[in-house]
Residue, then its C-alpha position, 0 to 999 in steps of 0.5 A: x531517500x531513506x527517513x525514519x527508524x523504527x523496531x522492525x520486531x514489533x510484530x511478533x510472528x504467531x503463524x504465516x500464510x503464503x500468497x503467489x501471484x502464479x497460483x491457482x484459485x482456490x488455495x488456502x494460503x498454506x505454503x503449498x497452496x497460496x493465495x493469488x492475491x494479498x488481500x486474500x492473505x490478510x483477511x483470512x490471517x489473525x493479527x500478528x501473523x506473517x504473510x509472506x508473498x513470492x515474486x511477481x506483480x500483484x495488480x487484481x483485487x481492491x478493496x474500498x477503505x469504509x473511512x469517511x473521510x477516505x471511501x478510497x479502493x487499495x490493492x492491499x488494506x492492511x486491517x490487523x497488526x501483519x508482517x507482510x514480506x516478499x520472499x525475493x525482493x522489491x526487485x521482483x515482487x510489484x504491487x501496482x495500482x491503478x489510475x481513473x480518468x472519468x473525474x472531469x476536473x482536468x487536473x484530476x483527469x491528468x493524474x488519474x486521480x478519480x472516484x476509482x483510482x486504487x492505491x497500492x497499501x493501505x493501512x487501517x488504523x487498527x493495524x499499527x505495529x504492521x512491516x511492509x518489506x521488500x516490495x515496489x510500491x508502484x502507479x497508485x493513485x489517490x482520489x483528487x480533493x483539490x485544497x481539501x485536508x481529507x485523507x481521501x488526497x494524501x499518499x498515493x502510493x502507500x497510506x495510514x489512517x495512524x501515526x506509526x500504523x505502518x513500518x515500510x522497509x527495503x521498498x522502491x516506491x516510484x511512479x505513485x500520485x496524489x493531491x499531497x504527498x505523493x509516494x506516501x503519507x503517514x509512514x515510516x520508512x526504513x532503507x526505502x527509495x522513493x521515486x518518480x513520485x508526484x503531488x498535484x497540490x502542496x505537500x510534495x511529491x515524496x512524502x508527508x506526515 
């Protein structure tokens, strides 16, 4: 399923920071001693910069959105405008979120979607003009708000708190959950394949915006 067109130049490049899931601790993103998580990366990168992401499955770090009505953990929180890239491919290079099956309701308990289940991206409302490219977007998890209309139960795999925060490219996003719209939700998406994706509520398994 491919949707969306979008300016994939809208974020220019002003300097770049490395991240390997391979790496040793302790590395200041430079090319020769990256990061080990992308989180690492984006905090410590000005706007407008270009993180680039080497080949493997990205499945350490969380960090908890401080949105009201969100207070969700994402394996990536994009909170600046960032060109975020993977150097071999969707193929190769996997962010992976996480269920929680502590909620005693039984339908959130089913999916994995409770208090601490981690979606995969995130994006803040801060970081519009942001391109995600080339990644596998994989097993994340929203929290579970029943009928509820809170972005704290919208997109499972990748999220934004803005319309058009977040361009998502070249990506496969399979296997994500949440109460609506379960692959993402407030997106664009450009040459992207979406599958095997589920919402336990209304709003689809794909996509909503």
């Amino acid at each position: 399923m491919v949707c969306g067109l979008a300016v994939l130049g809208a974020v220019a490049a002003f300097g770049e920071k490395w991240v390997d899931a391979q790496a040793s601790a302790g590395g200041d993103g430079t090319k020769g001693a990256p990061f080990q998580t992308i989180q690492e990366a984006i905090d410590a990168a000005s706007a407008n910069e270009t993180i680039w992401v080497r080949p493997g499955d990205y499945t350490t770090g969380e960090t908890r959105d401080a949105m009201p009505d969100s207070l969700t953990l994402a394996r990536v929180l994009i909170t600046k405008p960032l060109r975020i890239e993977s150097t071999g491919g969707a193929a190769v290079t996997h962010i992976v979120g996480a269920s929680d099956t502590s909620e005693s309701d039984a339908t959130a308990k089913q999916n994995g979607l409770g208090e601490n289940s981690v979606r995969c991206v995130m994006a803040e409302a801060a970081a519009v003009g942001s391109i995600l490219k080339g990644f596998t977007i994989r097993d994340g998890r929203s929290r579970y708000a029943n009928s509820q209309d809170v972005f704290a139960s919208h997109g499972g795999g990748i999220a934004s708190h803005a319309e058009n925060a977040l361009t998502v490219v070249d990506c496969v996003i399979s296997n994500n959950a949440a109460t609506r719209g379960g692959a993402c939700y407030r997106v664009n998406l450009v040459r992207s394949l979406l599958t095997h994706n589920k919402a336990t509520n209304n709003g689809g398994s794909a996509t909503r915006v």
